[in-house]
N, C-alpha and C positions, 0 to 999 in steps of 0.2 A: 510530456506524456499526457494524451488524454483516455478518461476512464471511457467505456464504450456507455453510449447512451441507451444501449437496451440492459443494461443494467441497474439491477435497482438496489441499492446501498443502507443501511439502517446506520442511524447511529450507536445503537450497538457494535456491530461489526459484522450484521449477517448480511453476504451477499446472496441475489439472486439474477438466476441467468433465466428471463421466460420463454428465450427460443428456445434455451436445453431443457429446459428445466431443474438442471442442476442450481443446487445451493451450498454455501458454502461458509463457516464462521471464522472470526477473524480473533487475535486476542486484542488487548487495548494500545498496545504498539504498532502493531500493524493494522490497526484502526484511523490510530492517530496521523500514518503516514498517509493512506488514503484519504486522509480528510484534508492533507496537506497538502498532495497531488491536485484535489478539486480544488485546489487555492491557485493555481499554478504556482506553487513556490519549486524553485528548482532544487536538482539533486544537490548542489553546495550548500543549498539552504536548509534544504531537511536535515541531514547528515550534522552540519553548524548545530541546528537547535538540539538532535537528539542527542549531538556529545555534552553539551550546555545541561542537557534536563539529566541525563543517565551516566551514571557508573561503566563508562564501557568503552575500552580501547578501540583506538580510531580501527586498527586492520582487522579486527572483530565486525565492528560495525558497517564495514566495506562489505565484508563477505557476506555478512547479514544481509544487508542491504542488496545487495545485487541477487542473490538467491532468490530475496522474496519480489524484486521488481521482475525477475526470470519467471517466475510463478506465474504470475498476474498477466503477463505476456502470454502465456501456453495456454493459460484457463479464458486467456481472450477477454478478462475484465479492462485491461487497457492495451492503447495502442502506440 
């Protein structure tokens, strides 16, 4: 997946879109993964590390996971 390059990313979590002008904040999870995305580590890779760092069952973190990579698709921060 790549993040769209008219996007502009903080390390915080705040994203911004400057052709919409929409903005948008992230928590530090879903920060994390975006930063992991800009790594190109793939989906076995992230999903690997966050069961490794987090308290959280695998079919939990699928659902999780694909909700918010669904997100990110429709808001057009990635492709």
């Amino acid at each position: 997946m790549i993040i769209n390059k008219k996007i502009a990313v903080s390390e915080t979590g705040f994203i911004f879109n400057p052709a919409t002008g929409d903005s948008y904040s992230m928590n530090p999870i879903a920060t994390e993964i975006l930063e992991m995305l800009k790594k190109d580590m793939s989906e076995e890779e992230i999903k690997n590390f966050l069961l490794e760092k987090y308290d959280v069952n695998k079919s939990v973190l699928q659902k999780s996971y694909d909700e918010f990579i669904d997100t990110l698709i429709k808001l057009n921060i990635i492709e």
